[in-house]
C-alpha positions in Angstrom: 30.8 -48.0 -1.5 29.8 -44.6 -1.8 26.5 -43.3 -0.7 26.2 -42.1 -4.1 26.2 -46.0 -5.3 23.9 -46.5 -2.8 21.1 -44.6 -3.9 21.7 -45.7 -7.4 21.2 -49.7 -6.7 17.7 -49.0 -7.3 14.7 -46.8 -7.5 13.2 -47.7 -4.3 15.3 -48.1 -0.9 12.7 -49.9 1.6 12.6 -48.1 4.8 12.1 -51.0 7.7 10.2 -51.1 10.9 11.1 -54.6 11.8 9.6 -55.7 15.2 10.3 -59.6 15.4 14.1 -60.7 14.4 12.4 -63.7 13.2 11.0 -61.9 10.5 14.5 -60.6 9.3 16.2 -63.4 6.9 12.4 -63.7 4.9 12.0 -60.3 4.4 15.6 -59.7 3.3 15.7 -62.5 1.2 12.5 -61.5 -0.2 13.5 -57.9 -1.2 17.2 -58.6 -2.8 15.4 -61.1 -4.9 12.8 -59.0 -6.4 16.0 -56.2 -6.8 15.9 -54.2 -4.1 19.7 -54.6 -2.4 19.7 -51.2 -0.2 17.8 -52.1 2.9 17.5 -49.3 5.4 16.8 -50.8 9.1 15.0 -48.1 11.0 16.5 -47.9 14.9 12.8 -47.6 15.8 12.6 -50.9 17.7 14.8 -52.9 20.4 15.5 -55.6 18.0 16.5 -53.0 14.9 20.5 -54.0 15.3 19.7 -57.4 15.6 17.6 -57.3 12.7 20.1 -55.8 10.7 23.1 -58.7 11.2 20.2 -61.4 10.8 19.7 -59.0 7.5 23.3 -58.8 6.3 23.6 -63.3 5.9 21.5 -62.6 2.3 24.2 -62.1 -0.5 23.7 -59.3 -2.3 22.0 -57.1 0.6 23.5 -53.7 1.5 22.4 -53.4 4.9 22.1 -49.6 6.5 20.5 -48.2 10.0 18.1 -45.2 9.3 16.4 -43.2 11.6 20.2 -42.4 13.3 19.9 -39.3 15.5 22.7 -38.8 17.2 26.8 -40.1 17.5 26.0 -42.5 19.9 23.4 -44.4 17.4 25.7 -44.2 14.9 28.7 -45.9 16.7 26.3 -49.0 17.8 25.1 -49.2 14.4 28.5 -49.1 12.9 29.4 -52.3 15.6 26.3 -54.1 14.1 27.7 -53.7 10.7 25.4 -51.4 8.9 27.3 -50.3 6.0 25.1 -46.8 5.1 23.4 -44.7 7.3 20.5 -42.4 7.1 19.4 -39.7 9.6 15.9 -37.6 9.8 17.4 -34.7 10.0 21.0 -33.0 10.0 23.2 -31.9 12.8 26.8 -30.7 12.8 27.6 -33.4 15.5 26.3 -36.2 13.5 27.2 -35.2 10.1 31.1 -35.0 11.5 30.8 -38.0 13.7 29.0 -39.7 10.2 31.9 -38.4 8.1 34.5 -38.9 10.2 33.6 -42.5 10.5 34.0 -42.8 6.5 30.4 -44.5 6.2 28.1 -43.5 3.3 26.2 -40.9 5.1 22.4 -39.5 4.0 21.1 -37.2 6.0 17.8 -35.7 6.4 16.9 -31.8 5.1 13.3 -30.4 4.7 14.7 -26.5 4.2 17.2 -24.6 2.3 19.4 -24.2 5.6 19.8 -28.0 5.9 21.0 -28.2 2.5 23.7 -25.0 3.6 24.3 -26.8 6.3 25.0 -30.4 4.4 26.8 -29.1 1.8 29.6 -26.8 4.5 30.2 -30.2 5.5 30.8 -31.2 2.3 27.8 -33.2 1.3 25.6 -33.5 -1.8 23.5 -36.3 -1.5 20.2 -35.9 1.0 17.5 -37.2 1.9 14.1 -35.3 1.1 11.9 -35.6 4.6 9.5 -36.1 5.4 8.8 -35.6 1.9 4.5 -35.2 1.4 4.5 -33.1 4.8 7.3 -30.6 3.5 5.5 -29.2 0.5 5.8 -32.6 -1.7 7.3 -32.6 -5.1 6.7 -28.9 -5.8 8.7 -27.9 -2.4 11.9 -30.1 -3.7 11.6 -28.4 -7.0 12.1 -25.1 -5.6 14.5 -26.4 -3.3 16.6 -28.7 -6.0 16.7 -25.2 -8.3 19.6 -23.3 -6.6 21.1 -26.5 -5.1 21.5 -28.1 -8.4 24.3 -29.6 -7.5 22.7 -31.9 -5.2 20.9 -34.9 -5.2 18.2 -36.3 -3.0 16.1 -39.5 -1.8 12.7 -38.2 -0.8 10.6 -40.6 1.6 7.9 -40.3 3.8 4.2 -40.1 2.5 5.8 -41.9 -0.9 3.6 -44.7 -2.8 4.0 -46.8 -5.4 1.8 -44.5 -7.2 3.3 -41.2 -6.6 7.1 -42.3 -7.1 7.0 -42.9 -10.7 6.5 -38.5 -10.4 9.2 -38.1 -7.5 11.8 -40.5 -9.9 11.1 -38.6 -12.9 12.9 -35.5 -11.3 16.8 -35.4 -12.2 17.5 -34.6 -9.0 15.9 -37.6 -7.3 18.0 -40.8 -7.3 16.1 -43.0 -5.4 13.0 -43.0 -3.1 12.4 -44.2 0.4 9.4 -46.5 0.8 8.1 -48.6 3.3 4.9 -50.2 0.9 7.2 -52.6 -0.2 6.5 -54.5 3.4 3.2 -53.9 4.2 2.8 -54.3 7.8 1.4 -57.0 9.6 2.6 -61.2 9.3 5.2 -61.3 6.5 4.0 -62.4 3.0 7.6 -63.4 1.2 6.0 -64.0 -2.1 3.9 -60.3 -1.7 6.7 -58.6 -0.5 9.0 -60.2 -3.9 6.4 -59.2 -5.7 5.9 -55.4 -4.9 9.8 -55.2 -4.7 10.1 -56.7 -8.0 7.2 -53.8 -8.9 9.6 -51.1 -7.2 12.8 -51.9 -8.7 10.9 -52.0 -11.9 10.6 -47.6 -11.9 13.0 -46.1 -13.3 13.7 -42.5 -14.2 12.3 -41.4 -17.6 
């Protein structure tokens, strides 16, 4: 799969802060049945590559590890099986570590240079963050414009008001969202719900 196929399984990839490994299988079963397969595991908690193999028993889920900084995170993440990976921002290290590896890679670019730097490496597919804090969807416009070759994910700050807006660009593929799992004690049948809602948006 290429990262390209990734962002097009559907509008909305959730982005996951998943404390308790407990709470993996429900939320994972919950999301690929309301049609959200691309489920990005943040490496933001000890149990995140736990979470991620509990994650991957659900057919149909594409399992990634986000928040990847570094080689090292992506080599452990790799041996847990994730099978994209998303990074905040963009590094030469990573990026060739990331390519080298042959994973679908999306890395993180808030300025024109990140996207120079992305694209010497030979990518066009980025992710937009953290998206409201950048300059929002006017920023990316400006940005998109001379890189129109590229395409992006924008997440951070997103809602499921305000993507509908980001998705209507041609240039956005996807968004990341984390409303989809609203934190606290998992509600399976709310969290089907509002990713059954998300998977709904599509791109006018």
């Amino acid at each position: 799969m290429t990262v390209d196929e990734v962002m097009e399984l559907a509008p909305v990839i959730p982005v996951l802060v998943v404390e308790n490994v407990a709470d993996a299988l429900p939320i994972a079963r919950a999301l690929v049945a309301g049609g959200l397969r691309a489920l990005e595991v943040t490496l933001r908690t000890h149990a995140a590559l736990d979470v991620m193999r509990e994650m991957a028993k659900i057919d149909g889920a594409i399992v990634g590890a986000g928040t990847v900084c570094n080689p090292h995170q992506l080599d452990v993440a790799l041996e847990a099986g994730a099978q994209f990976i998303v990074s905040p921002g963009l590094t030469e290290t990573l990026g060739r570590a990331a390519l080298e590896s042959g994973i679908p890679y999306l890395p993180g670019v808030a300025t024109a240079g990140d996207i120079m730097r992305g694209m010497d490496l030979g990518l066009n597919c980025f992710k937009f963050f953290p998206a409201e804090t950048s300059g929002g969807l006017p920023a990316l416009r400006a940005l998109a414009a001379p890189f129109f070759e590229a395409n992006f994910c924008p997440t951070g700050g997103i809602t499921e008001a305000t993507a509908p807006d980001w998705l209507a660009q041609p240039f956005v593929k996807c968004v990341g969202g984390s409303w989809v799992v609203p934190k606290g004690r998992v509600d399976s049948a709310k969290v089907e719900l509002l990713a059954r809602a998300a998977s709904g948006l599509r791109q006018k």
